[in-house]
Biopython code that builds the backbone (N, CA, C, O; Angstrom):
import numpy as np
from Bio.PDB.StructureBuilder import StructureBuilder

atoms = [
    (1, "UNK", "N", (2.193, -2.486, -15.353)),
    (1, "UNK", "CA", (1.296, -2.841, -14.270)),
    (1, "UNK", "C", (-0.073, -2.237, -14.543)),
    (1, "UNK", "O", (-0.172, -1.034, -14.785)),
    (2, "UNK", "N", (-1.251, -3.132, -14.505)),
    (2, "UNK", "CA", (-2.337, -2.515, -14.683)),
    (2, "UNK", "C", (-2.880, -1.615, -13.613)),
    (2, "UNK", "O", (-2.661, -1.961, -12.452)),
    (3, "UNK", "N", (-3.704, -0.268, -13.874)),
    (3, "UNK", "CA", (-3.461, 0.304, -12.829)),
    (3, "UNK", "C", (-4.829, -0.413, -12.001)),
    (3, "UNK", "O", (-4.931, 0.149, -10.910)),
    (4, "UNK", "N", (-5.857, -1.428, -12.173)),
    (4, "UNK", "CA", (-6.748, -1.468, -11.562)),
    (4, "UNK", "C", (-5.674, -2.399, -9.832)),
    (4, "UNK", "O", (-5.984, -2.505, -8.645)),
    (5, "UNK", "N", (-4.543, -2.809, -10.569)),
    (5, "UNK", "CA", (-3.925, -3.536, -9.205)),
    (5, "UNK", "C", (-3.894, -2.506, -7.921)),
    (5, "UNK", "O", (-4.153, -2.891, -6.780)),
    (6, "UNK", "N", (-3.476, -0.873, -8.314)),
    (6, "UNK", "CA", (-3.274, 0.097, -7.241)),
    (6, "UNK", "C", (-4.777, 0.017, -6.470)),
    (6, "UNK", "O", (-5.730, -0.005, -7.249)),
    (7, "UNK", "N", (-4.956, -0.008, -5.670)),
    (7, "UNK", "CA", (-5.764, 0.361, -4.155)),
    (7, "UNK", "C", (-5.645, 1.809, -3.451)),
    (7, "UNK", "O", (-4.693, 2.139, -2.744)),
    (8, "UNK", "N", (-6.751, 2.618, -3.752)),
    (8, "UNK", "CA", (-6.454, 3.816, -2.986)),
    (8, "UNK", "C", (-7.546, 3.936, -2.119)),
    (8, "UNK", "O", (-8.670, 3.679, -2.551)),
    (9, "UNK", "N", (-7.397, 4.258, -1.058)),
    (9, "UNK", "CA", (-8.709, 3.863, -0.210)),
    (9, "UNK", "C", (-8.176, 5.499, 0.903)),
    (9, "UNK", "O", (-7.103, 6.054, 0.664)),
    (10, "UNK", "N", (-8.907, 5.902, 1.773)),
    (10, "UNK", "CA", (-9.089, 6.793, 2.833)),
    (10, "UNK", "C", (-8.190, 6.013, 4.285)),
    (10, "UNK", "O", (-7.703, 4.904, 4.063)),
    (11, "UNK", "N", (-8.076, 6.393, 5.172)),
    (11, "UNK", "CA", (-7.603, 5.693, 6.045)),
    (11, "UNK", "C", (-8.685, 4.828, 6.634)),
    (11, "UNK", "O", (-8.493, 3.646, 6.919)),
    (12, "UNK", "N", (-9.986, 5.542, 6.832)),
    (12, "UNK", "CA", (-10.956, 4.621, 7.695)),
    (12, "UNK", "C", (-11.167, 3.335, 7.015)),
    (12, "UNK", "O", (-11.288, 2.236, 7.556)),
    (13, "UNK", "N", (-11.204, 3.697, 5.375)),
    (13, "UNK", "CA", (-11.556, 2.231, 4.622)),
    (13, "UNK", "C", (-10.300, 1.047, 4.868)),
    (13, "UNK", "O", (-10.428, -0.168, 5.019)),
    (14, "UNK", "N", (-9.048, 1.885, 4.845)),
    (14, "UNK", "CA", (-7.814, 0.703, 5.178)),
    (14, "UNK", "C", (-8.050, -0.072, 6.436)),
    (14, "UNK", "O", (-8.169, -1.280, 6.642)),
    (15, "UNK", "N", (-8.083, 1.047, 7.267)),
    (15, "UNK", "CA", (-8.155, 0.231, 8.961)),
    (15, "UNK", "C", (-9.495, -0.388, 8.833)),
    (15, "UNK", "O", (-9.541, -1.318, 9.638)),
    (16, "UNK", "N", (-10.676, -0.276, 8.134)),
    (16, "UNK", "CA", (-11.694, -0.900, 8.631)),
    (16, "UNK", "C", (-12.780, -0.138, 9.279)),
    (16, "UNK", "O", (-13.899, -0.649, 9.239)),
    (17, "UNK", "N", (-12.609, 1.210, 9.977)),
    (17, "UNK", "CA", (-12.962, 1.609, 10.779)),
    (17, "UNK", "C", (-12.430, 1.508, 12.259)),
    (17, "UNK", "O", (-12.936, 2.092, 13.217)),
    (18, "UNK", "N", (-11.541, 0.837, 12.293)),
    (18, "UNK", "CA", (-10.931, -0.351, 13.439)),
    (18, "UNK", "C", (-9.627, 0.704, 13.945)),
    (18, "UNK", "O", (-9.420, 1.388, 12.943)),
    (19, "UNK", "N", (-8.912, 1.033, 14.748)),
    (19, "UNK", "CA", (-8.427, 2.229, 14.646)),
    (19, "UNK", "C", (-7.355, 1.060, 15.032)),
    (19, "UNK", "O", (-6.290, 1.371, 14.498)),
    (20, "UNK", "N", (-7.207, -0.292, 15.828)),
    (20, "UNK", "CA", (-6.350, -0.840, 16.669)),
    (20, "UNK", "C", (-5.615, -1.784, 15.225)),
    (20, "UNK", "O", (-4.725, -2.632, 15.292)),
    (21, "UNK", "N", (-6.136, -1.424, 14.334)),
    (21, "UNK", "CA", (-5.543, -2.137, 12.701)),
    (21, "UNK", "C", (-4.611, -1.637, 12.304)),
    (21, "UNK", "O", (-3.948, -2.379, 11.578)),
    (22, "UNK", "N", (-4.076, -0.302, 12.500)),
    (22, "UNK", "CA", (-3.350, 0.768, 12.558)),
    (22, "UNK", "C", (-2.502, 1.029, 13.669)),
    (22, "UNK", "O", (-1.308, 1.018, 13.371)),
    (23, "UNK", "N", (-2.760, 1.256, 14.838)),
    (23, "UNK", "CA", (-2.016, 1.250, 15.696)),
    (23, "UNK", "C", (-1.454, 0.241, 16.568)),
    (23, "UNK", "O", (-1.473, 0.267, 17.799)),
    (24, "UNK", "N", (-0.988, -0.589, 15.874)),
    (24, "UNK", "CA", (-0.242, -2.294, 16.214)),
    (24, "UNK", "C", (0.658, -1.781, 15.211)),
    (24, "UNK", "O", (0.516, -1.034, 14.243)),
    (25, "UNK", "N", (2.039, -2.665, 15.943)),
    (25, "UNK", "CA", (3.367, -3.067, 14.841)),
    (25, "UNK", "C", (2.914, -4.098, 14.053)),
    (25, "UNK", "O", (2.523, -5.199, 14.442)),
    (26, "UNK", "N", (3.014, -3.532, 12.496)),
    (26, "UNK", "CA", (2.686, -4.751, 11.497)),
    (26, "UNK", "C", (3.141, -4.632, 9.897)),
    (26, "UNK", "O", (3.026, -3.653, 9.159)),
    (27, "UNK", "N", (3.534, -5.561, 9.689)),
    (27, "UNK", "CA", (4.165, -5.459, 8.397)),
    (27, "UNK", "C", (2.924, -6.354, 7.163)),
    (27, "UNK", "O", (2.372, -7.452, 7.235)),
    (28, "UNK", "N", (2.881, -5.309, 6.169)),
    (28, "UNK", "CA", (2.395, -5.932, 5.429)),
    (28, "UNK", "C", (2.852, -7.017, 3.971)),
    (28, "UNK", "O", (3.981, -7.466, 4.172)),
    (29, "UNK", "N", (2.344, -7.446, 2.806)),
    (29, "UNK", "CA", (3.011, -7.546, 1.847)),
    (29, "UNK", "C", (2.700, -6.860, 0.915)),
    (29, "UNK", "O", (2.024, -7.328, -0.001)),
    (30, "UNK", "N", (3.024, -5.883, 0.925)),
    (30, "UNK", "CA", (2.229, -4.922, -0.496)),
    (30, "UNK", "C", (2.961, -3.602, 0.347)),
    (30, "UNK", "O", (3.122, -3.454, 1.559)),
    (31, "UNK", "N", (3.327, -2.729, -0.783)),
    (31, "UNK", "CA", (3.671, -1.304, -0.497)),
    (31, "UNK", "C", (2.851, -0.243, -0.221)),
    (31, "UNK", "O", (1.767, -0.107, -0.788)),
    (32, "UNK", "N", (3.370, 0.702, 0.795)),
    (32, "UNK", "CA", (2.149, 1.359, 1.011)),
    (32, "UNK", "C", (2.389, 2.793, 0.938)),
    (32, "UNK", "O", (3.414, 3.044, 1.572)),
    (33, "UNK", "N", (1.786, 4.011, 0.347)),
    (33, "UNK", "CA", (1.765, 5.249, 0.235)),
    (33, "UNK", "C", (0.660, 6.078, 1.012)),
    (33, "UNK", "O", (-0.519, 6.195, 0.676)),
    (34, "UNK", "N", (1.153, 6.517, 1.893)),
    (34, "UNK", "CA", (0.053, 7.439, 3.319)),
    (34, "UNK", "C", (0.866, 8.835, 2.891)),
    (34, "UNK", "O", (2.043, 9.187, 2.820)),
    (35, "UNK", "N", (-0.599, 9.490, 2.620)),
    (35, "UNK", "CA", (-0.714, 10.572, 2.944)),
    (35, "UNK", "C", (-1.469, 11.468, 3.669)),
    (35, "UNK", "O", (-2.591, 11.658, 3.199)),
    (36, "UNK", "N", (-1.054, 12.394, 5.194)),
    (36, "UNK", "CA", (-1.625, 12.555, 6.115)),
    (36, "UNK", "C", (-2.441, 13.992, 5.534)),
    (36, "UNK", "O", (-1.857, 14.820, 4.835)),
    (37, "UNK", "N", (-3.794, 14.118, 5.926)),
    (37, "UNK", "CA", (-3.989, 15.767, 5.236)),
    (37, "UNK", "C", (-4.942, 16.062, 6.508)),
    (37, "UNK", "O", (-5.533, 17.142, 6.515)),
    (38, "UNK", "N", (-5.110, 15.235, 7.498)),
    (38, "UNK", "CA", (-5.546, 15.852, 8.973)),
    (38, "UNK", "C", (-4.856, 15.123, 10.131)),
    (38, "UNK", "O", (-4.485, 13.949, 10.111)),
    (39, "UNK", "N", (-4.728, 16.066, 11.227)),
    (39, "UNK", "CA", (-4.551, 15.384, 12.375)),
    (39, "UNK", "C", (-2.573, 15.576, 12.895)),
    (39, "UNK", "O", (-1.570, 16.101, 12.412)),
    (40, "UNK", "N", (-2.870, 14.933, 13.890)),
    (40, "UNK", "CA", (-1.449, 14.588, 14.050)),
    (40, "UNK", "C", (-1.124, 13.273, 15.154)),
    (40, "UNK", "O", (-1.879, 12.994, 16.086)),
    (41, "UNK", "N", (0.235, 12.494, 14.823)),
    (41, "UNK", "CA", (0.579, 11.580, 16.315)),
    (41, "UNK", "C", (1.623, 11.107, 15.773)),
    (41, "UNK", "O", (2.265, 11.837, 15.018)),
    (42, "UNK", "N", (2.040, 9.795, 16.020)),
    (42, "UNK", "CA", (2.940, 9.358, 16.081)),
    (42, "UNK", "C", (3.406, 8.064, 15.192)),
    (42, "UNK", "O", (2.702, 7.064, 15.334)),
    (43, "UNK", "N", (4.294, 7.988, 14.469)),
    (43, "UNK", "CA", (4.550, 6.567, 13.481)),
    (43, "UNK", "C", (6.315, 5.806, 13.904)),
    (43, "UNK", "O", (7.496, 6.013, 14.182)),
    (44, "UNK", "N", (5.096, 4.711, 13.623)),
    (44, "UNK", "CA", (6.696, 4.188, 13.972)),
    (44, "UNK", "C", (7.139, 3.381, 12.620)),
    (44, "UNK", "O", (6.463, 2.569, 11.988)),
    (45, "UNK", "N", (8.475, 3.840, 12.357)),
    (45, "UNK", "CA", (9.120, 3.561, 10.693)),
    (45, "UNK", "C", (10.174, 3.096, 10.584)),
    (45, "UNK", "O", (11.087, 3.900, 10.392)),
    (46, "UNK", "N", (10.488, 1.762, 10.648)),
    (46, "UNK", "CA", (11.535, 1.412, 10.079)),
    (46, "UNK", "C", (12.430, 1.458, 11.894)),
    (46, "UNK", "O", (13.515, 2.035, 11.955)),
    (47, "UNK", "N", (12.032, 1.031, 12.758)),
    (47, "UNK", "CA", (12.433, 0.956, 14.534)),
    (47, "UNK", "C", (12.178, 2.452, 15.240)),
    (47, "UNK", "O", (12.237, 2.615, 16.459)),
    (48, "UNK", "N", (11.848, 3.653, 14.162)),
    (48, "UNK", "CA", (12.035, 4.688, 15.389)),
    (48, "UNK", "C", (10.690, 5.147, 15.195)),
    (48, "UNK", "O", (9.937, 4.785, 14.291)),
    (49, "UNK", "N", (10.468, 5.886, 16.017)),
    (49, "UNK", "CA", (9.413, 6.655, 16.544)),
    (49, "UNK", "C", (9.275, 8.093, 16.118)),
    (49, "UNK", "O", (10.053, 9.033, 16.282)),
    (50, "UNK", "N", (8.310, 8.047, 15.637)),
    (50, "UNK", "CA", (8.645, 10.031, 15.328)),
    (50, "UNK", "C", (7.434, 10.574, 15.426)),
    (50, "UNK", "O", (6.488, 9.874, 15.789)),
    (51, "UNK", "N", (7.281, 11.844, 15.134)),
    (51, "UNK", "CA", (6.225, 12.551, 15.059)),
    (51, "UNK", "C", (5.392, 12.722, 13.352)),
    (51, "UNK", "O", (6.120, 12.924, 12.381)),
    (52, "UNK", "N", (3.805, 12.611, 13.160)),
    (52, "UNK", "CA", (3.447, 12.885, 12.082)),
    (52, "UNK", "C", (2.308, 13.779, 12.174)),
    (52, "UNK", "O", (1.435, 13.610, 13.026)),
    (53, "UNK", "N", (2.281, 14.849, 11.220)),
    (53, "UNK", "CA", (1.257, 15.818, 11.019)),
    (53, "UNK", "C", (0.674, 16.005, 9.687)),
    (53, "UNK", "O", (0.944, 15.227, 8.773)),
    (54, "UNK", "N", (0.203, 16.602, 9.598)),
    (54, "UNK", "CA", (-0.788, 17.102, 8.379)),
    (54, "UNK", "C", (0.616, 17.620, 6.913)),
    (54, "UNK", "O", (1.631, 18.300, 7.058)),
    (55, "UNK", "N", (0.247, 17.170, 6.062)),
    (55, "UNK", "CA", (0.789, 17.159, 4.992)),
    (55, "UNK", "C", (2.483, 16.094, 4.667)),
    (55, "UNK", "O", (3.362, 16.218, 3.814)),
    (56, "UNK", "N", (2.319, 15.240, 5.666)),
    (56, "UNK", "CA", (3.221, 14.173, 5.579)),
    (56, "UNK", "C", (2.910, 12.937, 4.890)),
    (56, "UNK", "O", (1.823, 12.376, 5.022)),
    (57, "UNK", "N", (4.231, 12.324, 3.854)),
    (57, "UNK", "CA", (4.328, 11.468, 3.224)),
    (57, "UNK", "C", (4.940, 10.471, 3.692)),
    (57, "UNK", "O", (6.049, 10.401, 4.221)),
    (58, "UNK", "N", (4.060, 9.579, 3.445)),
    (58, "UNK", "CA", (4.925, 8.080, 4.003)),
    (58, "UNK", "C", (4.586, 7.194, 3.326)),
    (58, "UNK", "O", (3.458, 6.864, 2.960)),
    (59, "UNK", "N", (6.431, 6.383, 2.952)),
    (59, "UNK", "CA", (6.670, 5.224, 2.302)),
    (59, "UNK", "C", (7.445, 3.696, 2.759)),
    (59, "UNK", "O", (8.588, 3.300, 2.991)),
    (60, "UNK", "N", (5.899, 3.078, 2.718)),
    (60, "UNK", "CA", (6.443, 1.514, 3.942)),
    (60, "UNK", "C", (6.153, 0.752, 2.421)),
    (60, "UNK", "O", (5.169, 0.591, 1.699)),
    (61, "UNK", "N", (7.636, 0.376, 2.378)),
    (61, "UNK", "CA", (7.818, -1.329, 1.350)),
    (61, "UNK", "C", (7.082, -2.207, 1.983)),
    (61, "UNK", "O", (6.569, -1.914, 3.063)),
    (62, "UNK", "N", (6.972, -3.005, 1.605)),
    (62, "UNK", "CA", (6.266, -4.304, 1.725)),
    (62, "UNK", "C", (7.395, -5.230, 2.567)),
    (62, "UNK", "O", (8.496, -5.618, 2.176)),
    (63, "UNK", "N", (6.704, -5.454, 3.914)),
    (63, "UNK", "CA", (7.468, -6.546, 5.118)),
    (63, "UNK", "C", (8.052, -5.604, 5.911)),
    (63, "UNK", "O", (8.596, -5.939, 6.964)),
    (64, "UNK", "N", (8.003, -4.186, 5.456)),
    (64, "UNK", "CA", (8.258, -3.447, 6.899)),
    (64, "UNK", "C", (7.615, -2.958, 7.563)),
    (64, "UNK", "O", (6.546, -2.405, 7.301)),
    (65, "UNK", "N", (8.211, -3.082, 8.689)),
    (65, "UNK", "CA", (7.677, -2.866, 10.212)),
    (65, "UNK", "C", (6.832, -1.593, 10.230)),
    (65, "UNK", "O", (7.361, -0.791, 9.460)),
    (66, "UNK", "N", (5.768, -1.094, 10.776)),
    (66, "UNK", "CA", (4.928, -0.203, 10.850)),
    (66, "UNK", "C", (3.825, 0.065, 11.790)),
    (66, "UNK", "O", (3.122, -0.846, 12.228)),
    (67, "UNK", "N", (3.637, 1.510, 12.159)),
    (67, "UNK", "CA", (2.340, 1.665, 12.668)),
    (67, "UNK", "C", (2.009, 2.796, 13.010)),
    (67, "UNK", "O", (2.591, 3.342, 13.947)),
    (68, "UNK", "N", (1.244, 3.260, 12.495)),
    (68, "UNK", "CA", (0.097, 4.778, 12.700)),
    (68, "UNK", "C", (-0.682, 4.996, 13.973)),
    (68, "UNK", "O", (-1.622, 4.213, 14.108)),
    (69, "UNK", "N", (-0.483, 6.012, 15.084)),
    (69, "UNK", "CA", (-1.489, 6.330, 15.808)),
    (69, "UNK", "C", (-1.935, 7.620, 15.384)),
    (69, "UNK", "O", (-1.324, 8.439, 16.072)),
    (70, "UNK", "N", (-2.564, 8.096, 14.731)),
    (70, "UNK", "CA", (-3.313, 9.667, 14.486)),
    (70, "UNK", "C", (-4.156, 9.952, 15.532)),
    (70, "UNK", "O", (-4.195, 11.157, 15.778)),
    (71, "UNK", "N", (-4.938, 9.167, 16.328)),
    (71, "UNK", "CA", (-5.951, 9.708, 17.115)),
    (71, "UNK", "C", (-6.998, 9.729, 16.228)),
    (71, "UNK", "O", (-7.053, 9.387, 15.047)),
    (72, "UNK", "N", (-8.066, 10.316, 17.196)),
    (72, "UNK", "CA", (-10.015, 9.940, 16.074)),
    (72, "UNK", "C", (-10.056, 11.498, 15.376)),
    (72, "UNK", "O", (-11.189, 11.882, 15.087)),
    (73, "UNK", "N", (-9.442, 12.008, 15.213)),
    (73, "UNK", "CA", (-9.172, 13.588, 14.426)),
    (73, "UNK", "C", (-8.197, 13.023, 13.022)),
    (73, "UNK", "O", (-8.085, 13.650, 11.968)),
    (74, "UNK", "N", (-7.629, 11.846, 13.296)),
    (74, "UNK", "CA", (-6.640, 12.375, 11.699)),
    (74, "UNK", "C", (-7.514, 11.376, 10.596)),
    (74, "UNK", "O", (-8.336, 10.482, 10.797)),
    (75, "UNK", "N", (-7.008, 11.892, 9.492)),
    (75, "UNK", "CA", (-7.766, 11.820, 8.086)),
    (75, "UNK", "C", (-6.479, 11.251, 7.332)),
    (75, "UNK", "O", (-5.337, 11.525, 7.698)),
    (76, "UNK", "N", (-6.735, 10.546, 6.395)),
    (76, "UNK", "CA", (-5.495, 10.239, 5.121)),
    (76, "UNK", "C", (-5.919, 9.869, 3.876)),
    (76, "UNK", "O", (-7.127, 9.818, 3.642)),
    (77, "UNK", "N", (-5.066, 9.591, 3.002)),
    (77, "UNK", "CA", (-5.092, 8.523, 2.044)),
    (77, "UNK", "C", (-4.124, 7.553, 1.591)),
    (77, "UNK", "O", (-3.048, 8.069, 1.287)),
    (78, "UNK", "N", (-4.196, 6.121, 1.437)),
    (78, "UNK", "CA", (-3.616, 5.246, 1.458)),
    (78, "UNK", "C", (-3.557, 4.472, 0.021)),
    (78, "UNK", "O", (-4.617, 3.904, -0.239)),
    (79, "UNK", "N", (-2.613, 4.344, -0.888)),
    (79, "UNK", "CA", (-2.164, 3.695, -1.600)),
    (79, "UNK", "C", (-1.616, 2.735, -1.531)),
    (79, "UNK", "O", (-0.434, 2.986, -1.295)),
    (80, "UNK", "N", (-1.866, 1.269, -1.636)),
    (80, "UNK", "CA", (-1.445, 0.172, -1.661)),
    (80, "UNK", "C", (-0.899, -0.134, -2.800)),
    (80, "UNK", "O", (-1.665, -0.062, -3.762)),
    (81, "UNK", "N", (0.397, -0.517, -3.055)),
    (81, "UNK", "CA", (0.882, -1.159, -3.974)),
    (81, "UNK", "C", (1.456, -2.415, -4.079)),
    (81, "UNK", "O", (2.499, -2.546, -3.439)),
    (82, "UNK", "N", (0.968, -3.627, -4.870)),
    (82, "UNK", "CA", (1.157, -4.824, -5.214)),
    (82, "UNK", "C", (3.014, -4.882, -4.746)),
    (82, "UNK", "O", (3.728, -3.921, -5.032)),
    (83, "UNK", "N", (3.536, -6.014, -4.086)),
    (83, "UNK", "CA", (5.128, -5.849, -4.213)),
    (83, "UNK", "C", (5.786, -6.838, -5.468)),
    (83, "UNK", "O", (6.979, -7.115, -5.593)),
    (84, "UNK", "N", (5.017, -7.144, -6.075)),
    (84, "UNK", "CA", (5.365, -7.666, -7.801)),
    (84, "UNK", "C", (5.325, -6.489, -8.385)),
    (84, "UNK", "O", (6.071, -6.443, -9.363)),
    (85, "UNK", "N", (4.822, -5.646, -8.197)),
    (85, "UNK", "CA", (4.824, -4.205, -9.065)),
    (85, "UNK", "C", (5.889, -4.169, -9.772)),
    (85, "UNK", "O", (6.897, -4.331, -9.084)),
    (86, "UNK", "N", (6.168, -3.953, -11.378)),
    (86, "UNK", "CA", (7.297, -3.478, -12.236)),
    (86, "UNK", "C", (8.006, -2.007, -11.799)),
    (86, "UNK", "O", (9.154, -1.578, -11.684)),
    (87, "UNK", "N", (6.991, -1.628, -11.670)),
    (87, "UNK", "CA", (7.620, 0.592, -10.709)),
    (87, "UNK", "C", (8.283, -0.502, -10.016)),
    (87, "UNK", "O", (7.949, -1.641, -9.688)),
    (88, "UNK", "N", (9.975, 0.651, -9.825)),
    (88, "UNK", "CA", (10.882, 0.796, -9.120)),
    (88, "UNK", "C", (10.626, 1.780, -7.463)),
    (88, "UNK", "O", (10.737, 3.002, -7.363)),
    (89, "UNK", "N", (10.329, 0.962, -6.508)),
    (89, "UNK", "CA", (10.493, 2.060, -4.978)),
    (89, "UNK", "C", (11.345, 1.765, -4.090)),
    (89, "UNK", "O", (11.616, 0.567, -4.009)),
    (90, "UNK", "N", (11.939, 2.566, -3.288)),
    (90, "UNK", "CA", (13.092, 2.937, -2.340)),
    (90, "UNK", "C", (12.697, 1.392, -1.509)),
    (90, "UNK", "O", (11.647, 0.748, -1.497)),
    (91, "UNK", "N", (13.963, 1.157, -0.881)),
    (91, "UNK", "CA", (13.915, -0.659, -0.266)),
    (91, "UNK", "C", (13.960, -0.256, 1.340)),
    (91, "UNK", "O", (13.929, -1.037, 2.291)),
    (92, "UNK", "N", (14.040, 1.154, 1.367)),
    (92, "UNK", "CA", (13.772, 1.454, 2.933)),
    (92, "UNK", "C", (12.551, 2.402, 3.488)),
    (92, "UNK", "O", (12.904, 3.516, 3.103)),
    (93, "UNK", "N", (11.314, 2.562, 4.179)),
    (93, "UNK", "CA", (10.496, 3.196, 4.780)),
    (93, "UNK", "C", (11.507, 4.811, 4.433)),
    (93, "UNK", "O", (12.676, 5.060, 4.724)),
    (94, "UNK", "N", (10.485, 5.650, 3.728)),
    (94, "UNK", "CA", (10.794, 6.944, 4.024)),
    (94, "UNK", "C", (9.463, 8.284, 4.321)),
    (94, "UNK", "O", (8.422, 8.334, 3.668)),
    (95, "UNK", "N", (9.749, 9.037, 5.181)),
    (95, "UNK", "CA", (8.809, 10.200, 5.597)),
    (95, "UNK", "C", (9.238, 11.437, 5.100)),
    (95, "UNK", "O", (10.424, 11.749, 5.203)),
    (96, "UNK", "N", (8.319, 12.270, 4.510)),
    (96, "UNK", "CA", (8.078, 13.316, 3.858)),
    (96, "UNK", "C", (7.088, 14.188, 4.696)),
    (96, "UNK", "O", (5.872, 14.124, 4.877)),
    (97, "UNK", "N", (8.266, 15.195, 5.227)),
    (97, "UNK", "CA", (7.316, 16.488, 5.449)),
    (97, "UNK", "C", (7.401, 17.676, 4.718)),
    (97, "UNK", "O", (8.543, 18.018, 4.413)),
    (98, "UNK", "N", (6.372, 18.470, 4.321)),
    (98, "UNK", "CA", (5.952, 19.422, 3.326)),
    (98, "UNK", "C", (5.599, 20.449, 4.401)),
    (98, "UNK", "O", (4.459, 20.333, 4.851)),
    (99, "UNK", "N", (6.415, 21.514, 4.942)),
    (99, "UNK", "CA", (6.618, 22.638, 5.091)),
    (99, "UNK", "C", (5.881, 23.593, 4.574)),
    (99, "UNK", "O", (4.794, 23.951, 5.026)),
    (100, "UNK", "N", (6.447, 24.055, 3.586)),
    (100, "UNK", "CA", (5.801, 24.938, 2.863)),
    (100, "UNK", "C", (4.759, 24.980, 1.385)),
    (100, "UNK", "O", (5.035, 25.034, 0.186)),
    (101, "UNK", "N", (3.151, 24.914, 2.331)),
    (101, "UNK", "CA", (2.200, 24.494, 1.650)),
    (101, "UNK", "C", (2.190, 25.374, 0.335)),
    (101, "UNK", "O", (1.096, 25.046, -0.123)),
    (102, "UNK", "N", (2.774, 26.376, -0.649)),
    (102, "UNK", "CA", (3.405, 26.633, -1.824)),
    (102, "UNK", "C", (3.706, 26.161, -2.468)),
    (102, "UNK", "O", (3.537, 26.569, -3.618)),
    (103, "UNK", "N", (4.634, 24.485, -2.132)),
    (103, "UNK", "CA", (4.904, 24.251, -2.516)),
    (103, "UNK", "C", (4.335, 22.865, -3.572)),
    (103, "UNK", "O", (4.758, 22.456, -4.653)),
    (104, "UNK", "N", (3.169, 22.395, -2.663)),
    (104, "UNK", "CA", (2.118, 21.628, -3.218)),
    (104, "UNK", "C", (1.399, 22.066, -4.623)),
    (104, "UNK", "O", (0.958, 21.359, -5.528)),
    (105, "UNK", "N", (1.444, 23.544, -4.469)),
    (105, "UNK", "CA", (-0.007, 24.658, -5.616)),
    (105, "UNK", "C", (0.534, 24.513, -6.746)),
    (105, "UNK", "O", (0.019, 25.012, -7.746)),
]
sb = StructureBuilder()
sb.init_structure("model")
sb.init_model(0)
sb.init_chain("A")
sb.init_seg("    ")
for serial, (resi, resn, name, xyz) in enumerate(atoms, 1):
    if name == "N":
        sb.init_residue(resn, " ", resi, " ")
    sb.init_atom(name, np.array(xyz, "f"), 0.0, 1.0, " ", f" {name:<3s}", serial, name[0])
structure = sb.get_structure()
């Protein structure tokens, strides 16, 4: 896969600036890699609801259900990935929380 196909953009550039682009249920076609490094609220993944904060990973396949509220305080970065992509990724939404910031260094 060439890497110019990956898309890495900030959160404001994904949503647009548009915050209601994000916080709607919506599935895209392309895979997506969020990583939260400000803020905190709420995602909904795969039907449930949970809580998200600062140093959380999140992985939405392509056609699943989704949606981010951070509030006007959270910050990210967003990786889009093509769903023709040759890389192999998990066929279900998964969240990653990182505890112990050690473990990042």
């Amino acid at each position: 896969m060439p890497i110019d196909t990956l898309k890495i953009q900030s959160l404001a550039q994904f949503s647009h600036g548009q915050e209601w682009q994000l916080t709607l249920a919506q599935d895209r076609d392309c895979h997506l890699l969020i990583w939260i490094t400000r803020g905190q609220g709420r995602l909904l993944l795969d039907g449930q609801r949970r809580g998200i904060g600062t140093h959380n990973a999140v992985y939405v396949p392509a056609r699943s259900l989704f949606s981010l509220d951070l509030g006007r305080q959270g910050m990210g970065q967003v990786v889009t990935i093509p769903e023709a992509t040759e890389m192999r990724f998990p066929q279900m939404p998964r969240q990653l929380r990182i505890r112990d910031v050690q473990i990042m260094a």
